[in-house]
C-alpha positions as a printed Julia matrix, in Angstrom:
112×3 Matrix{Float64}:
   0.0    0.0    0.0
   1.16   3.63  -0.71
   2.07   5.77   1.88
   2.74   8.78   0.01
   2.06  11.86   2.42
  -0.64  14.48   1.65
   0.17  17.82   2.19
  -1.64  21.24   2.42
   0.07  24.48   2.66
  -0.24  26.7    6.08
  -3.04  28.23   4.4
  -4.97  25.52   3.45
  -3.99  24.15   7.19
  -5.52  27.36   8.65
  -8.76  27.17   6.76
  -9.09  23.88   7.67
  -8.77  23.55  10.99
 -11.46  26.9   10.86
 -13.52  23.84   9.55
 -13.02  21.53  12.46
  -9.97  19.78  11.64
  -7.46  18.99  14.11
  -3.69  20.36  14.24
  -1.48  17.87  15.83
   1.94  19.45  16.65
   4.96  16.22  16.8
   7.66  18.52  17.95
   9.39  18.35  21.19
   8.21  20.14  24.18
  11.05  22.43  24.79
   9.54  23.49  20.91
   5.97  23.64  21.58
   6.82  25.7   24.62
   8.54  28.54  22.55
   5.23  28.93  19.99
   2.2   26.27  18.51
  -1.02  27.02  16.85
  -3.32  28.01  19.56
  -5.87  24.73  19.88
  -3.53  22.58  18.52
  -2.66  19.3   20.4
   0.85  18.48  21.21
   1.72  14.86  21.31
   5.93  14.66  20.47
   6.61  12.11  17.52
   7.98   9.63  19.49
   5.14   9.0   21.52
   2.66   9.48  18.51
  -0.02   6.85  18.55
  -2.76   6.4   15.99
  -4.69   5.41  19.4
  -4.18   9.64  20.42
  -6.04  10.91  17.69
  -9.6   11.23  17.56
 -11.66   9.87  14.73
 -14.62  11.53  12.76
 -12.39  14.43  11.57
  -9.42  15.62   9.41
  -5.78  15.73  11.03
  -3.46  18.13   9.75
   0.19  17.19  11.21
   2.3   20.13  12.22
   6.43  20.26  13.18
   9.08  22.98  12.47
   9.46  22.3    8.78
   7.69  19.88   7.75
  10.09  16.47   7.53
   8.7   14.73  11.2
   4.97  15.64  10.57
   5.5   13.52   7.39
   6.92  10.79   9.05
   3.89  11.43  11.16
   1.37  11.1    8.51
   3.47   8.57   7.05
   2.32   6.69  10.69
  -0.77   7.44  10.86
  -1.98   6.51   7.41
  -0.29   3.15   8.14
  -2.39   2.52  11.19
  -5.28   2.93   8.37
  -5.82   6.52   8.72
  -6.48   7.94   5.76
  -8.05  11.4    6.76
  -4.67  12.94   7.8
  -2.54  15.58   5.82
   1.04  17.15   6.39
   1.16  20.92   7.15
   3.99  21.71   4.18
   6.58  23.87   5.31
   5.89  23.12   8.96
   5.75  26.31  11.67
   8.76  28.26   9.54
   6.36  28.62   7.07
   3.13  29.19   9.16
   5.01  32.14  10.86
   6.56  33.37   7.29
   2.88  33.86   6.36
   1.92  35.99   9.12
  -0.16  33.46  10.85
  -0.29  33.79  14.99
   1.44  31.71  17.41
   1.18  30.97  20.74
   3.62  30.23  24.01
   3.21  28.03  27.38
   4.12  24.81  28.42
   3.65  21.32  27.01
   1.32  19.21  28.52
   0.74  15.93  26.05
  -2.89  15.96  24.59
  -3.48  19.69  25.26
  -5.52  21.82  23.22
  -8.35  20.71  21.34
């Protein structure tokens, strides 16, 4: 089965988690502390499991630039997800566009 990752651009990420979707951010904590999309939920790659996401709407999958939210989606669509996209271009690119960020500390699983 292919595993090819589907990204979206920061744009198309905004609008649609405006739409419900949900941003899940796979970088370390030390990261998430420094800025995330406000209502995103933080849950670091290395303890990603399909089991942490909810079902019954989109995922888009959000790091610095891009390369571990693939291997992200690259996870999740393995575990037979197929409702999941990479954010291209990661947070670099989110904050490039002008898009708002957020600070505090990481608690697993908070947000949305």
């Amino acid at each position: 089965m292919d595993h090819t990752t589907r990204k979206v651009t920061v744009t198309e990420a905004r609008a649609m988690a405006a739409q419900g979707a949900l941003l899940i951010d796979v970088r370390e904590p030390r990261e998430w502390a420094a800025g995330h999309v406000d209502g995103s939920l933080h849950v670091p790659l290395g303890r990603l499991e399909a089991s942490y996401v909810p079902t019954g709407r989109p995922i888009v999958v959000v790091c610095r630039s891009g390369s571990r939210s693939a291997i992200a989606t690259q996870l999740l669509q393995a575990a037979g997800r197929t409702d999941v996209f990479n954010m291209a271009g990661g947070l670099v690119a989110w904050d490039a566009a002008g898009f708002p960020l957020v600070a505090g500390s990481s608690t697993v699983g908070a947000g949305r």
